[in-house]
C-alpha positions in Angstrom: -34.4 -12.7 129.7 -34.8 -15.6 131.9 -33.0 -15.9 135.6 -30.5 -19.0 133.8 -29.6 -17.5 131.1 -29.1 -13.8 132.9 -26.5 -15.7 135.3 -25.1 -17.1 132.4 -24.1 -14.6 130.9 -23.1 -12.2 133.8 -20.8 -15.2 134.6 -19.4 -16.1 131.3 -18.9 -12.4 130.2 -15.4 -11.9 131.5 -12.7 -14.7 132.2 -13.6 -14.6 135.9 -10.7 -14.5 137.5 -12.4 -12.7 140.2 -16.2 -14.0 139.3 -19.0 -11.5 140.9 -20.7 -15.0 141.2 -17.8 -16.1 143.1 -17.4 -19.7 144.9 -20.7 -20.6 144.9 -24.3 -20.3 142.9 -25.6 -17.1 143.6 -26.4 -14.8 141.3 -24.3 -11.8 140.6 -26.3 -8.1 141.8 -26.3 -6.9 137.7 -26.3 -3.7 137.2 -29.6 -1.8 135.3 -28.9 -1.4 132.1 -31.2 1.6 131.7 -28.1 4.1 133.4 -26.1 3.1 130.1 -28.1 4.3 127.2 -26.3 7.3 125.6 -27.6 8.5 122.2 -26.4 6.5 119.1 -23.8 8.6 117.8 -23.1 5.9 114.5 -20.0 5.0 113.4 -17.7 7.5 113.0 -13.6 7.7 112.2 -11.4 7.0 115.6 -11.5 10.6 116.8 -8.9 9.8 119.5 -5.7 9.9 120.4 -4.5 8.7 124.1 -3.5 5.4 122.5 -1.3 4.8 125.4 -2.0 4.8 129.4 -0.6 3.5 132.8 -2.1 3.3 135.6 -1.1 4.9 139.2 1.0 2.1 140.8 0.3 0.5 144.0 2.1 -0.2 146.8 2.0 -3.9 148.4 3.7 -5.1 151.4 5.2 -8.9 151.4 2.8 -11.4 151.0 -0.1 -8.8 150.6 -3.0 -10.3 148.5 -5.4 -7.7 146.9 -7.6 -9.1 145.1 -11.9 -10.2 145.1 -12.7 -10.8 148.9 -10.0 -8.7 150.5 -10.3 -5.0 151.4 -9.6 -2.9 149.8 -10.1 -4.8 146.3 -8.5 -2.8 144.1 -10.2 -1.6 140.4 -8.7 1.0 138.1 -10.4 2.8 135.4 -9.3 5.1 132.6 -12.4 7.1 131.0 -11.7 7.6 127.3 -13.8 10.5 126.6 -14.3 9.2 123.0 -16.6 11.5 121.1 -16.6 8.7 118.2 -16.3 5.1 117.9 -12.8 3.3 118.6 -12.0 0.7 116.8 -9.7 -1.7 118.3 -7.1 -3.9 116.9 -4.6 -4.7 119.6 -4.3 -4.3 122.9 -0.7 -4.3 124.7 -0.6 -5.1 128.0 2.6 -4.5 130.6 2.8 -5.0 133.9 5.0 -4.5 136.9 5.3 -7.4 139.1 3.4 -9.3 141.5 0.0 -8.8 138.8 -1.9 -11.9 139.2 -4.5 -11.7 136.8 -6.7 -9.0 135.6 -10.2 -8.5 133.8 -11.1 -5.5 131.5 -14.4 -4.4 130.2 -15.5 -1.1 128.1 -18.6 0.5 129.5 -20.7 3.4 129.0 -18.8 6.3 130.9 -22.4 7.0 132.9 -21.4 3.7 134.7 -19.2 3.3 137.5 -18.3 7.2 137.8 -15.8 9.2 139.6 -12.1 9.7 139.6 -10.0 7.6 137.3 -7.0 5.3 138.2 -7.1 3.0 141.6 -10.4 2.4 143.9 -12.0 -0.1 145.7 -14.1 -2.3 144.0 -16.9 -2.2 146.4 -17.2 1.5 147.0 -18.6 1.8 143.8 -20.6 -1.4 143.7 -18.4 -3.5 141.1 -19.2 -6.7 139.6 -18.3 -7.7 136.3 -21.9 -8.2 135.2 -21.4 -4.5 134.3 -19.6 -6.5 130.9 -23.2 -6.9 129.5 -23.4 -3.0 128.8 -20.2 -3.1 127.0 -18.3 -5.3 126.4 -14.9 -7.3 127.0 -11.8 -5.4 126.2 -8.7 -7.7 127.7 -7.6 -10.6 130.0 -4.6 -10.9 131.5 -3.1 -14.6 131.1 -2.2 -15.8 134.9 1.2 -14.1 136.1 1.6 -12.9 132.7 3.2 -9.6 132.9 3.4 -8.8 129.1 0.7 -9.5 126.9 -0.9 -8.9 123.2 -4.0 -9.3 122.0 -3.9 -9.0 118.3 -6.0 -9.4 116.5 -5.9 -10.1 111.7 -5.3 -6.7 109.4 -8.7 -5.1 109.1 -10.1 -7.0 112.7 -11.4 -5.1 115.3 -14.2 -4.5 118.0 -15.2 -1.5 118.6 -15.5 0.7 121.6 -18.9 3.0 121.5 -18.5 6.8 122.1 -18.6 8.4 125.7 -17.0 5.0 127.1 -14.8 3.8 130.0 -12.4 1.5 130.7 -12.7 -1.1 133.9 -10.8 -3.5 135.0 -11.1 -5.6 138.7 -7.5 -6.9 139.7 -5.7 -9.4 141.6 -2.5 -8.1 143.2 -0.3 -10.8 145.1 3.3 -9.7 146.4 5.3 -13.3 146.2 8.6 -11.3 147.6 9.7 -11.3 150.8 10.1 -7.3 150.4 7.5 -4.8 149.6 7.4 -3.7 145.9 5.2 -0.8 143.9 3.6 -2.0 140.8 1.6 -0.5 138.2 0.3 -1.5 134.6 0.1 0.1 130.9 -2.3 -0.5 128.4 -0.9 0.5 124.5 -4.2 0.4 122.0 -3.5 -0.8 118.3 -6.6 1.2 116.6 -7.5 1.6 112.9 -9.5 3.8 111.2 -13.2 2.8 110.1 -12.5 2.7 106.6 -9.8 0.2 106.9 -12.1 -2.5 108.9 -13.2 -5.0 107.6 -14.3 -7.4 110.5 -16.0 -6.3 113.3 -15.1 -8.8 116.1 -17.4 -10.4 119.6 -16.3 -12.3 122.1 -17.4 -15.7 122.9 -16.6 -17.6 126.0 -17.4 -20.8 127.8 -16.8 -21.8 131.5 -16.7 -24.4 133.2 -17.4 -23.7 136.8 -20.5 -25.6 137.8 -19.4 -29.5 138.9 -15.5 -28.6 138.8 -14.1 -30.9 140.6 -10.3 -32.4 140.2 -10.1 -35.2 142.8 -6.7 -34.9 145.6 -3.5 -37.0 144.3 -5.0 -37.3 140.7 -5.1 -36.4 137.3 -8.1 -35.4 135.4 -10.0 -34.1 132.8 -12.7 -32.0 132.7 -14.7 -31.7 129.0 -18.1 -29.6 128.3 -19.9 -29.6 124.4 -22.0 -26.6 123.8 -24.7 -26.6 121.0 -25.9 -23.4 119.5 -27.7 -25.0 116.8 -31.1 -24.5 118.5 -30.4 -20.5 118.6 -28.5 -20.3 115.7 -29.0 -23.3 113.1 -25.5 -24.6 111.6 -22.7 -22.0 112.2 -21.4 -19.7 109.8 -18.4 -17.6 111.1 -15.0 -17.6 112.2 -12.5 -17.4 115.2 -9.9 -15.4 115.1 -8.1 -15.2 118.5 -8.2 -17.7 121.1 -7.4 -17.4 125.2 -7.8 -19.9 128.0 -7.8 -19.2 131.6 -6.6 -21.4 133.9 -3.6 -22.3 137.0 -0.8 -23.9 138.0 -1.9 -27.2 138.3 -3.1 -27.3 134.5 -1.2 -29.2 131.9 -3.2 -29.2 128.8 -6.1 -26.8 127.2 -8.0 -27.9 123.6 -10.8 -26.3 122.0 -12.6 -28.3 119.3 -15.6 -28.3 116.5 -19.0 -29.6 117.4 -20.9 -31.1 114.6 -20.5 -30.3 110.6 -17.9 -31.8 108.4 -14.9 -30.4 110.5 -16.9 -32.2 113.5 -13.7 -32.8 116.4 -11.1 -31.1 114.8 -9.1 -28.7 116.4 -8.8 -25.1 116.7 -6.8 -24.5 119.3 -4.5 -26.6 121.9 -1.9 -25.0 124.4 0.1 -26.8 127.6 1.6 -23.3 128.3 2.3 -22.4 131.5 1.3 -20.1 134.2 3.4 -17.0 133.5 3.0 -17.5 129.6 0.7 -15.4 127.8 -1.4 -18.0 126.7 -3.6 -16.0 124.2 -3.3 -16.3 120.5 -3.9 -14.8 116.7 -5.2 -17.9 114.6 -2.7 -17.8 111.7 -5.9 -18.4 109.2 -9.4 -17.7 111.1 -11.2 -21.2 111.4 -14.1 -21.2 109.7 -16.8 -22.6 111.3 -19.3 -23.4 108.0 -21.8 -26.0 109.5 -20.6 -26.8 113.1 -23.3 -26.8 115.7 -20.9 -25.9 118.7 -17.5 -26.2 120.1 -15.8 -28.5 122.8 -13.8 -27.6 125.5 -11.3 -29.8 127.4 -9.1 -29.2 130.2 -6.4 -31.8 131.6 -4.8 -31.4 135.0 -1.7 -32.9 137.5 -3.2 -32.6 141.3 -0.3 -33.6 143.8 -2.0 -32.1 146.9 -3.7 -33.7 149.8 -7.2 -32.2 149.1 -9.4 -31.7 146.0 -8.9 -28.4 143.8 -12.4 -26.7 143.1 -13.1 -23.8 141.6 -12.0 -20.4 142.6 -9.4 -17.3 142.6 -7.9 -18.9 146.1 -4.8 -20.6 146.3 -5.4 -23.9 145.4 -8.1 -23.2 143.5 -8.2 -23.9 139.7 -10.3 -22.7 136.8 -11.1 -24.2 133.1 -12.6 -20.6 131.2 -11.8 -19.9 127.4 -12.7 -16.3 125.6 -12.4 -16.1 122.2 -13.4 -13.7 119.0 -15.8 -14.3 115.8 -16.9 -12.5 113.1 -20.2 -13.5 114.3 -22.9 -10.8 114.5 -23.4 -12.2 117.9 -22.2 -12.8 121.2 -21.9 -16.1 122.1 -21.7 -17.2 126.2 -21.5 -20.7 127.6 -21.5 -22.1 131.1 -21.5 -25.7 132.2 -24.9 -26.6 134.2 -25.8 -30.0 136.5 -23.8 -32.3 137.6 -21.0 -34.2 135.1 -21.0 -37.3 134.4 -18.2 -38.7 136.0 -15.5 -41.8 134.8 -12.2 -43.2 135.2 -10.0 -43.7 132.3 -6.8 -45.0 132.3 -6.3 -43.8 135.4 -7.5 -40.0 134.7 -10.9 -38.8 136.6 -13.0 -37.3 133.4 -15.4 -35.2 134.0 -17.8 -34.4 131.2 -20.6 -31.9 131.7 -23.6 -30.2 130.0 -23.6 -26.6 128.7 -26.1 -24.4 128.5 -25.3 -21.9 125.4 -26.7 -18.9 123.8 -26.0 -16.1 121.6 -27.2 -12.2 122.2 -26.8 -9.0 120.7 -24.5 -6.1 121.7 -25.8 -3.9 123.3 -27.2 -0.6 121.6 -25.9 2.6 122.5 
């Protein structure tokens, strides 16, 4: 795989709240995919029944931030010793307060090993580039302390055998007084017989050239085309979940191409808090597009420009979503946007490199 499209899709595999290739362009240290493989044990009925987990709480004092760049940076992990295939069809998420935002990935159980519940990140060598030997199992909206992600009757991804679940976290205490916290994950699983959808994620980010200029408003815009790896399009979406942070005031997601060429699938000005992931009421069927749009709009009152990052005052623009495609589908912006004013509002519209790959075999 070539170096581009290796960064790509290390850092377009997660929403990167706390991206392993961090504030600048350096690639992320991803891990060998050799330690994962682990017999292919098929697909077999769920064979398991800890549906439910919460993690050991933590402890912050007032103002503490523990999150990527601070020490310790705290991950958490639950191993599901899964003898068979999971097959996933909700995931509940509660948490206590002061959870910023949090990134989950299923992994092969050979990755990442020893005790479960809270670590530091960087004792064990955490990135999430270790996503490209699984896969993405949740994202925590910004500040949201409950969250679903459900997905239609009969949808699901599923978790391989022998797996693990990761997750790199961003703890801020806001109060003024020190508080515990901790965080519980409820599954909604199905049997095999009664799937009929397997689900993969696709996501798109735009990091490179993200700019939103001090005392403005802007709008920041990439178009991805997967027709050159994929021809005209042939799936559907099913659930939909942007990523960004305070200062954002609108999201859309929009058809490239085909006869439903700019129409849209998905627009939210929810804010931060909300849970700003959703079920599509009807999966959008995709039949003939060549890519999708993404468009983020923004209010910046401050002094200085926002760029992005986890920091305060930083911003993001970052969308995950799930097909029926029998491919994963990972987007990054690349160059440097072409920049305008219009009406007022700094627009920002920039290339995408796009491609699709293939779960991993296990």
């Amino acid at each position: 795989m070539a170096a581009r499209a290796l960064r790509l899709l290390v850092c377009s595999s997660l929403l990167l709240v706390a991206s392993s290739c961090g504030d600048n362009d350096a690639p992320a240290a991803v891990p060998d995919a050799g330690l994962a493989v682990v017999p292919d044990a098929g697909l077999g009925a769920v064979g398991f029944t800890e549906t439910t987990h919460t993690f050991p709480s933590v402890a912050l004092e007032p103002g503490e931030d523990r999150g990527p760049g601070s020490a310790p940076y705290p991950c958490m992990s639950w191993t599901l010793n899964n003898e068979e295939p999971i097959y996933v069809n909700s995931v509940h998420f509660i948490a206590g307060p002061a959870w910023h935002h949090s990134n989950w990935m299923y992994l092969p159980d050979t990755n990442l090993d020893g005790p479960d519940g809270v670590w530091n990140c960087e004792e064990r060598g955490f990135n999430e580039g270790y996503a490209i030997l699984g896969g993405v199992f949740f994202a925590q909206s910004t500040q949201a302390e409950e969250e679903t992600q459900q997905f239609p009757p009969g949808a699901a991804f599923v978790i391989p055998p022998h797996s693990r679940i990761v997750g790199g976290t961003h703890l801020i205490n806001f109060d003024s007084v020190p508080v515990t916290t901790d965080a519980t994950f409820e599954l909604g699983l199905i049997p095999e017989a009664e799937v009929t959808t397997l689900l993969q994620p696709l996501s798109l980010n735009y990091q490179e050239g993200f700019l939103i200029p001090a005392a403005s408003s802007a709008t920041l815009s990439t178009s991805c085309d997967l027709s050159g790896s994929t021809g005209p399009l042939d799936f559907r979406i099913h659930y939909v979940l942007p990523h960004y942070h305070q200062y954002a005031t609108n999201f859309r997601f929009e058809v490239v191409g085909g006869p439903r060429d700019g129409e849209l699938i998905f627009e939210t000005d929810a804010s931060v808090g909300d849970p700003l992931g959703a079920m599509l009421d009807v999966p959008f069927e995709l039949m003939g597009a060549t890519g999708f749009r993404m468009t983020c709009s923004y209010d910046n009152p401050e002094t200085f420009d926002l760029r992005y990052r986890n920091a305060d005052n930083g911003e993001m623009c970052v969308l995950l979503a799930y097909t029926d495609a029998p491919f994963r589908i990972y987007g990054a912006t690349e160059g440097t946007p072409t920049v305008s004013d219009v009406g007022g509002i700094s627009t920002r519209e920039a290339d995408c490199a796009a491609f699709t790959a293939q779960p991993p075999r296990r």
